[in-house]
N, C-alpha and C positions, 0 to 999 in steps of 0.2 A: 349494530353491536353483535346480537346471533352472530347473523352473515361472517362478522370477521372471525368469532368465534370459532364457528363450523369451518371456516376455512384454515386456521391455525392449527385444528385436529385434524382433518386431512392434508398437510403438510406434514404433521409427523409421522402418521400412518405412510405419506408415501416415502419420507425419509429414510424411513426403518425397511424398507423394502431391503435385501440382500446385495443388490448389486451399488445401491446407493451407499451402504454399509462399509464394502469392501471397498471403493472408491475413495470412500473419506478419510478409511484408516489407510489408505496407501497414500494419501495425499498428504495427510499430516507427518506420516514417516517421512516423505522425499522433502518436507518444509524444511523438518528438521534437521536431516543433512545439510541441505544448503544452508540453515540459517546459522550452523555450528562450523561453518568454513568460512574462516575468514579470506575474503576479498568478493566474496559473492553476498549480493543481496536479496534478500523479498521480490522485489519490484522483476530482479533479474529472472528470478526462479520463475514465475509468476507468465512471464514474458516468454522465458528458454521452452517452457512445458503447455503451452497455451495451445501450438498446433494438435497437440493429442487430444483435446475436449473436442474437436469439431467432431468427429463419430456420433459423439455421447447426447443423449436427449439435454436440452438446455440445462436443467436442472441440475440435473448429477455433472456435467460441467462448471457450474458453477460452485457448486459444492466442493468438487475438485482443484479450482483455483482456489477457492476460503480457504480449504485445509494448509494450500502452499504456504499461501500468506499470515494464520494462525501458526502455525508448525516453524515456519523461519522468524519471525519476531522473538517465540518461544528458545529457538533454539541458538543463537545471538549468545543467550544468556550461559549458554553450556562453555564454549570455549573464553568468555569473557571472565569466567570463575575459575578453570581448570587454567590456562596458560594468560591470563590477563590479558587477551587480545578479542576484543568483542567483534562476534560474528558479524553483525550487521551493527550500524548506527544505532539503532535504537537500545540497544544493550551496554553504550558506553559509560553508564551510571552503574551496572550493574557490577564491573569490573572492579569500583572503587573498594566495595566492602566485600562483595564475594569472591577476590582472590587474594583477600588479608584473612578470610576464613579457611581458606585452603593452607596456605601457610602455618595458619594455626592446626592443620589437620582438620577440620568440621568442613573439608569439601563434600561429602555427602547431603552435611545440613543444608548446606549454600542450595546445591543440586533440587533437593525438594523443597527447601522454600520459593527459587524462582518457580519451580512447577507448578505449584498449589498458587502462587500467587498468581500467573501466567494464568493458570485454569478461572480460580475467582475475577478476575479481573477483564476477562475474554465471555465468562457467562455471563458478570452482571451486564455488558454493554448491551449482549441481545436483545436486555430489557428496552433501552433504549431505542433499540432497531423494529421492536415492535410495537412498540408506544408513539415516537416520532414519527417514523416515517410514512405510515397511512396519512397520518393529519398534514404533514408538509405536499405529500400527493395531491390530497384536496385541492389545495391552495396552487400548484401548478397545475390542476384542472383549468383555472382561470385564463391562464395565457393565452393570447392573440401572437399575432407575426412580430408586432413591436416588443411584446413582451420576451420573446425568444431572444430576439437580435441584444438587448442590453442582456440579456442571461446570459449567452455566450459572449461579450465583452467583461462581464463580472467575471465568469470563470476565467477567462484569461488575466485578466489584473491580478487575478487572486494568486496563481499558481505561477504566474509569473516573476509575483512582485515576493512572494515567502520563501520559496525554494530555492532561492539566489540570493547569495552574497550583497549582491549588487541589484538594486530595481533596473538600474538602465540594461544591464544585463539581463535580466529575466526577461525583458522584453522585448529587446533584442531576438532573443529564443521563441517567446511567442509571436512576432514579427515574423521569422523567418518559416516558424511552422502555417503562419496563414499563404504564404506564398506559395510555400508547396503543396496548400491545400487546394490550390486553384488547377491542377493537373486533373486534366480527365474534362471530360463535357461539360459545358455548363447547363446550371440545372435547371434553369427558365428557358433558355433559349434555345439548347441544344449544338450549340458550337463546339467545337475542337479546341480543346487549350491546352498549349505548351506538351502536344502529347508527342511529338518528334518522329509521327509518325508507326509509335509504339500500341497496335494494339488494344494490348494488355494493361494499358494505360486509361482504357478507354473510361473505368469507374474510379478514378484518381489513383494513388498509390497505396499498395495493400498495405492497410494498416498492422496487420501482424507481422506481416513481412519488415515494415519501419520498429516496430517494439523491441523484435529478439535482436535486429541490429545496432537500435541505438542503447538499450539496458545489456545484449548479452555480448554480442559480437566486440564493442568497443570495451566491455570490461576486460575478455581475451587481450585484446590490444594492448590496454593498462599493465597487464600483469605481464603479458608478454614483454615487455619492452624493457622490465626489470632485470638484475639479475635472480634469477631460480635459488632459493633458498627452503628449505629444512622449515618447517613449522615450531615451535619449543613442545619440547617433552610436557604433554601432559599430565598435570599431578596423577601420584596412583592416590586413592583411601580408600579406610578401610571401614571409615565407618557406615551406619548404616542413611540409607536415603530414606528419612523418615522425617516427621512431626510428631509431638507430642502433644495434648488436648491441652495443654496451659501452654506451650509456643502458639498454639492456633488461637487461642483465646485473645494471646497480644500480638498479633500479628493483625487480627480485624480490622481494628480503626484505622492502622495504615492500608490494607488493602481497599476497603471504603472509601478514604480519601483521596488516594489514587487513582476509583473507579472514574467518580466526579471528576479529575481532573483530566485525566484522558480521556473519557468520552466528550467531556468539551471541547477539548483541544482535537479530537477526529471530525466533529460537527463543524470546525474552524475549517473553512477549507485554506489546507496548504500549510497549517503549520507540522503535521507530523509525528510520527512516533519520538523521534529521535529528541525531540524539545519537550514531551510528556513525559521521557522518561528521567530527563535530569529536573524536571519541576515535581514530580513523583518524589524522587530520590531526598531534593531542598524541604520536601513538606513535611515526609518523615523523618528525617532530622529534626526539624522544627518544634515539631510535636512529640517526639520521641519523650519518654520516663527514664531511659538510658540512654542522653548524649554522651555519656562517658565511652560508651561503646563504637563510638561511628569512631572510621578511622584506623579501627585495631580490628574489624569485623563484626558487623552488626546485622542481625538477622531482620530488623525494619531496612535496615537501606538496600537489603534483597529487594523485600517485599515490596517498598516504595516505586521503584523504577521498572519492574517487571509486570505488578499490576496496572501501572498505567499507560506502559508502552503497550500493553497486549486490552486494553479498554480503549483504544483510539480503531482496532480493530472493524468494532461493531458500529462506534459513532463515523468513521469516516466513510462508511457505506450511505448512510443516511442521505447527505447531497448529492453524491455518486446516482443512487437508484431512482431519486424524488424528480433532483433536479438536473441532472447528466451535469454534475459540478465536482469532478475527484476529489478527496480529502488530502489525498497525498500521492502519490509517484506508483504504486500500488493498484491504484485504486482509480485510478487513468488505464492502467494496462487490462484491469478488470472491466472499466467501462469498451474498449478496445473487444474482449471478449464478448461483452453482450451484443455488442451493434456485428461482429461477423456471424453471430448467432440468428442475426434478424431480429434483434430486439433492441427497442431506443427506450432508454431511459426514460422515466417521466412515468405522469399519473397510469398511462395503458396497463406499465407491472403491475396496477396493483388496481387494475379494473377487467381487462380481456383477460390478461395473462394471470392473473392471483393466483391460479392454484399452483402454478411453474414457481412465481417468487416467495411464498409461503413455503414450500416445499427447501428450498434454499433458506428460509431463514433458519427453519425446522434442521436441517443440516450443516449448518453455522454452530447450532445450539449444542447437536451430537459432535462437533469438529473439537469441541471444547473437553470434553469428556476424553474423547480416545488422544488428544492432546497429557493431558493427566496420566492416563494408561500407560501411553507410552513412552511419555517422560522419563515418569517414576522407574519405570521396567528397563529402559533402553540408554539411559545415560551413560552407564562405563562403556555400551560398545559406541556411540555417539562419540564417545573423549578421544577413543582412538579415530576416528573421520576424522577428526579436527588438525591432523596432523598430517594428514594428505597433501603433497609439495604441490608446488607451481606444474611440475614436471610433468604429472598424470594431470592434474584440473585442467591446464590451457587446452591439449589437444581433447582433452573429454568433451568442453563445451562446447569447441571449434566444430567439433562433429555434430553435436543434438543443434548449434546453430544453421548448420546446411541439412540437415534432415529436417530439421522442423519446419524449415522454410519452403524445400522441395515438397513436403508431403500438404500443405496446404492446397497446390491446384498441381501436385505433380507436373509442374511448370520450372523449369532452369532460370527464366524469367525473373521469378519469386527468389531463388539465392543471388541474381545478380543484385536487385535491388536490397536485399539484407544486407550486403556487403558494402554496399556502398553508404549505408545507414549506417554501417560499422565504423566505415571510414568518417562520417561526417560527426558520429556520436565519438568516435574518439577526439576528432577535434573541439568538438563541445565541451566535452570534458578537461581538455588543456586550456581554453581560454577561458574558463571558468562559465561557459553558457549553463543552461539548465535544458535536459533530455526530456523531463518532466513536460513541460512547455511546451516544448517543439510537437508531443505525441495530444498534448490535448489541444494544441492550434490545430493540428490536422482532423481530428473530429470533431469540435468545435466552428471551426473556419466553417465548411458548410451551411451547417446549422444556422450562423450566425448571418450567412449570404442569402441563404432564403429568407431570414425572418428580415432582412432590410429589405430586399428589392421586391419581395411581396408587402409590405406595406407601402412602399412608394407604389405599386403597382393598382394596389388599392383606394391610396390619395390621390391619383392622378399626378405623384411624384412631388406632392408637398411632405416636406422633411418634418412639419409638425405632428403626424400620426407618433410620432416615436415621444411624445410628449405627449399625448393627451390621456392617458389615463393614470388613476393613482398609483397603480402598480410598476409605470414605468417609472414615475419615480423615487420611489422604493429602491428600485434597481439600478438607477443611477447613483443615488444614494451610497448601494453598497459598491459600487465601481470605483467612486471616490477614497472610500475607505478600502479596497481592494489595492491600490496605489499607494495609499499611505499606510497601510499595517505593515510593511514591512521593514520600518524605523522602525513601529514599537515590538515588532517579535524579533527584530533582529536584538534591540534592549535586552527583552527576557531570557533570551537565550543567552548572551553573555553574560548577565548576572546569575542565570541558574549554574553556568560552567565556574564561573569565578567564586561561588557558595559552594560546587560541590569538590573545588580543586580536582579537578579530573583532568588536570593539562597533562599528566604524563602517561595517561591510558592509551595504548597503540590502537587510534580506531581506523577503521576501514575509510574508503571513500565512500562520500553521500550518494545515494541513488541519481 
């Protein structure tokens, strides 16, 4: 108890360092850009801006992705208030009540309620993040090679089967990202596979390299392929971006109950911001003192959906860091970052490496603050970003997708391969696959090839080792249920859209 103690304070001491400082708050500005441009995501920004951490010591990189991914969740909410068109998915609850407050002129109010909510709701999860995830660490201390192999089968069930429309489809995707995961050496015996003679091929396919093509490159694609169109005039107001000590008073229980439900729902591997934020939205409603007010502009159905899409945040780190098991699409591209890093998920962060991921929770914690900062201060110039055409965004990203990719091994190599991720994530995206999937079979797939053929290696190649302890059942267990959650979140999700009427919200495509 000390121990984690002492280590939690030197986390903030090195968080607070200057350079980490500056990092965070530039990190959280570029979130918010992106996440107040509609057609761009989290996941994408997250992915688009990844090559630039390789310089940075692990920490302040990862700090630097947090901020992206805090910063565009938050920022979602800006343009889904001012022009009814949510930045990102997870903001499309937010658009119901905060651009009927804009109308009414209280766009300022709108403005600072998602931000304070966005803020409460992003700080209480860290509590989360520092309560949970030592103790889930523990408990993946225990794992053997069997225990791995059904961990990377759950992870795939899970992300495969939520993130998709379709289970046979998600699977299809994580199906296809194990195939490609088999490129490069293999890793017991040392043979050549499917590497065509390539090299560069030789440690399978860069995963950064596959990220910004399947989240950034084929987003280009998406929007390219549209006709080029004008953004809508974002509202002006004049009033001011404020709260007042009796709005904050009734604003609690719903940000409270938002926290609780997004941090569950980020612990949930695979259901997502985007399903927290319209179950946020149904709850405040629910419990609202003023139903008379949803519908005509209500400052809880800010509250509701902001706070708990930005509390899924802290909880979807949690299987991410403990157990290399993404929360969401995010949070894959984050696990992505740690392993080019030289760090594998699991109990090591938070035994060898503690003082590097204490250090990052510690600037999680600060990401949440200069988030608020710059919220509150930065929103009317933010309104006008949001109105940035097709016309400047396509070639913008087009360009950070070929620099980002060349500046990883200053290799040509690394852009062909993005491109062609581009190409495959554009297809993915038309026949409704899932990109999600594809990026965690590829880190996943290994993981999951050693922990088979070193137990069979260990049996003498009886398949009963994958069954003899209680843990592996456990983990079969939640495989089963990895498989079938996605009837019932795909339920919740339609009933929370169908309670909050939000079928005519113009929202973006899913990550």
């Amino acid at each position: 108890m000390l121990e984690t103690l002492f280590l939690m304070g030197q986390g903030f001491i090195n968080a607070l360092s200057p350079m980490n400082l500056l990092f965070a708050a530039a990190g959280t500005a570029i979130g918010i850009v992106i996440g107040c441009l509609p057609g761009l995501s989290a996941a994408m920004g997250v992915a688009l801006l990844l090559p630039m951490t390789f310089t940075m010591a692990p920490e302040t990189g990862l700090i630097v992705l947090g901020a992206i991914y805090c910063g565009a969740i938050f920022g979602g909410s800006i343009s889904a208030i001012l022009i009814h068109t949510p930045g990102t998915p997870a903001s499309a609850a937010t658009a119901i009540e905060g651009y009927q407050l804009t109308l009414r002129g209280k766009a300022g109010k709108a403005l600072a309620v998602a931000c304070f909510s966005s803020f409460c709701g992003g700080l209480l999860s860290c509590i989360s993040l520092y309560f949970f995830a030592p103790l889930l660490a523990q408990l993946a201390m225990k794992f053997g090679s069997p225990e791995y192999f059904w961990l990377s089968v759950f992870g795939l069930t899970i992300i495969a089967g939520v993130s998709s429309k379709s289970m046979v489809k998600g699977l299809m995707s994580g199906a296809f990202g194990l195939l490609l995961s088999t490129i490069g050496m293999d890793p017991i015996e040392g043979a050549k596979r499917f590497m065509f003679g390539q090299a560069s091929l030789y440690e399978g396919i860069n995963t950064t390299c596959a990220l910004i093509g399947l989240f950034s490159m084929s987003q280009v694609l998406i929007l390219a392929e549209t006709k080029i169109k004008e953004r809508a005039k974002a509202a002006k107001f004049t009033d001011k971006i404020a709260l007042t000590g009796s709005e904050i008073k009734r604003l609690t229980p719903t940000i409270l109950r938002s926290w609780v439900i997004g941090n569950l729902i980020g612990i949930l591997p695979g259901a997502g911001a985007s399903i927290a934020c319209f179950m946020g939205y149904n709850a405040a409603r629910q419990f609202s003192k003023h139903k008379e007010e949803f519908g005509h502009g209500s400052i809880e159905g800010v509250a509701g959906p902001e706070a708990a899409n930005n509390a899924v945040t802290g909880g979807s780190l949690i299987p991410m860091l403990t157990l290399g098991i993404p929360g969401e699409s995010v949070t894959a591209v984050l696990m992505g970052g740690l392993i080019i890093q030289g760090l594998q998920p699991g109990p090591e962060l938070f035994t060898r490496y503690a003082p590097m991921t204490y250090t990052f929770f510690a600037g999680f914690v600060l990401v949440q603050f200069f988030m608020l900062g710059i919220g509150l201060l930065g929103c009317r110039g933010f309104a006008q970003i949001s109105r940035l055409s097709d016309a400047i965004l396509i070639p913008s990203v087009a360009v950070l997708c070929v620099v980002g990719s060349f500046a990883i091994h200053k290799n040509f190599t690394d852009v062909v391969i993005m491109m062609i991720f581009g190409i495959i994530g554009y297809m993915v995206r038309k026949f409704g696959l899932n990109p999600a999937a594809i990026v965690l079979a590829l880190i996943l797939g290994p993981i999951g090839e050693k922990g088979l053929r070193r137990s069979l290696v260990l049996s003498g190649g009886s398949p009963a080792i994958l069954f003899s302890t209680p843990v592996c059942w456990v983990l079969i267990g939640l495989c089963v249920f990895g498989i079938l959650s996605p009837i019932f979140m795909n339920r919740v999700e339609q009933k929370s859209l169908e309670q909050a009427g939000g079928g005519d919200i113009v929202a973006p495509m899913e990550d």
